[in-house]
C-alpha positions as CSV (number, residue, x, y, z in Angstrom):
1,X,103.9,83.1,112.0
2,X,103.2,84.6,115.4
3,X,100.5,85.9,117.1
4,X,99.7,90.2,116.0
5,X,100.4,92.0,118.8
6,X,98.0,95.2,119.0
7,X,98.3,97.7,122.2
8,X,96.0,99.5,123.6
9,X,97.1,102.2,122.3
10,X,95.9,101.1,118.7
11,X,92.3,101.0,119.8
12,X,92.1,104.4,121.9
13,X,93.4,106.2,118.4
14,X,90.7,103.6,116.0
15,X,87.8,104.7,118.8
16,X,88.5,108.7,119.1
17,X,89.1,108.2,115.0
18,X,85.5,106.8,114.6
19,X,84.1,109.2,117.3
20,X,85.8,112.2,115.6
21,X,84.4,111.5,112.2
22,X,81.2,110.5,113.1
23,X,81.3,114.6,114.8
24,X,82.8,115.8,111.5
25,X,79.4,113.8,109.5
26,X,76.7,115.4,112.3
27,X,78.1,118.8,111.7
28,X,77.8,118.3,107.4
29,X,74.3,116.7,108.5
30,X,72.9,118.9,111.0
31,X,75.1,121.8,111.4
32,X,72.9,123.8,113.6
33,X,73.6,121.1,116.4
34,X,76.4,124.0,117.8
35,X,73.6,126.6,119.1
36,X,71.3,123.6,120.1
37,X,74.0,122.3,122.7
38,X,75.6,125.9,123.6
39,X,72.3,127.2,123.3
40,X,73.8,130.5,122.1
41,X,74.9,131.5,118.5
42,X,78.9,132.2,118.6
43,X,78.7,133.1,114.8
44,X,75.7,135.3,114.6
45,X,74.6,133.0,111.8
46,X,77.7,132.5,109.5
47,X,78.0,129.0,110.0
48,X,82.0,129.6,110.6
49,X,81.9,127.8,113.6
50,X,80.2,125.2,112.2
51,X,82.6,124.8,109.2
52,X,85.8,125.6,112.2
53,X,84.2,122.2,113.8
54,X,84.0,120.3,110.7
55,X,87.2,121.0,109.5
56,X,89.0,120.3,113.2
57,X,87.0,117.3,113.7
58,X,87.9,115.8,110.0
59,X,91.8,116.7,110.5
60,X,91.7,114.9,114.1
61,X,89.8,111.9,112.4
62,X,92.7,111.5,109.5
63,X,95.4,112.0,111.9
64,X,93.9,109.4,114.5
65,X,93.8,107.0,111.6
66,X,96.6,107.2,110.5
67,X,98.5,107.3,114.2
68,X,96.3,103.7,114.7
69,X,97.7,102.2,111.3
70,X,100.9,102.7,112.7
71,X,100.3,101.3,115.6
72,X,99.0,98.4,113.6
73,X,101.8,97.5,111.5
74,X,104.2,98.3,114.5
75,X,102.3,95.5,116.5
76,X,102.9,93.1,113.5
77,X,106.6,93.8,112.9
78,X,107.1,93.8,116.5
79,X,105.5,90.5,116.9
80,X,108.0,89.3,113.4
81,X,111.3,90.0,115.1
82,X,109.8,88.4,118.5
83,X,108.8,85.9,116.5
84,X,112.7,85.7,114.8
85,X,114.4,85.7,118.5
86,X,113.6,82.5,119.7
87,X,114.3,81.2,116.4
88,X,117.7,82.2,116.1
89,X,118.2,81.7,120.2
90,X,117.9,85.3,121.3
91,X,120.5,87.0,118.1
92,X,119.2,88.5,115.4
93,X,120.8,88.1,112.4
94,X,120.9,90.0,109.2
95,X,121.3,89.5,105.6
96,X,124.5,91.6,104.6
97,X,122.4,91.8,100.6
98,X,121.1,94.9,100.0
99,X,117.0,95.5,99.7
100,X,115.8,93.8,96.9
């Protein structure tokens, strides 16, 4: 079995997923962090932008996670039919069966 091959593009979506989820948990935690870092209230005291932020942030966290678990089993079928090219010198050949 050959090496899996993971691009660097697997571990920029795994590290903004992680960074955007861990923003989606401060904002259920401590949701006032919006007016401590803007130092303004953009809701007058709703909390809509707070929930906005939440929301957005869990959404990018899913679809990050699930871009990098594509990226993952792309890397290991890639690495599979590399793997199947110098075994059959350079052709790849398939079975004329139908899926199983």
């Amino acid at each position: 079995m050959s090496k899996r091959q993971t691009r660097r593009r697997f571990w920029a979506e795994n590290g903004l997923a992680v960074l955007a989820a861990t923003l989606a948990l401060a904002s259920l935690v401590q949701p006032e962090w919006v007016e401590a870092a803007l130092g303004l209230d953009p809701d007058a005291g709703s909390g809509a932008v707070e929930w906005a932020v939440t929301i957005l942030a869990t959404a990018i966290a899913l679809l990050l996670a699930w871009l990098a678990r594509v990226e993952w089993i792309l890397g290991r079928v890639g690495s599979k039919i590399e793997g199947d090219l110098g075994r059959n010198g350079g052709t790849r050949r398939f079975n004329d069966e139908p899926w199983k």
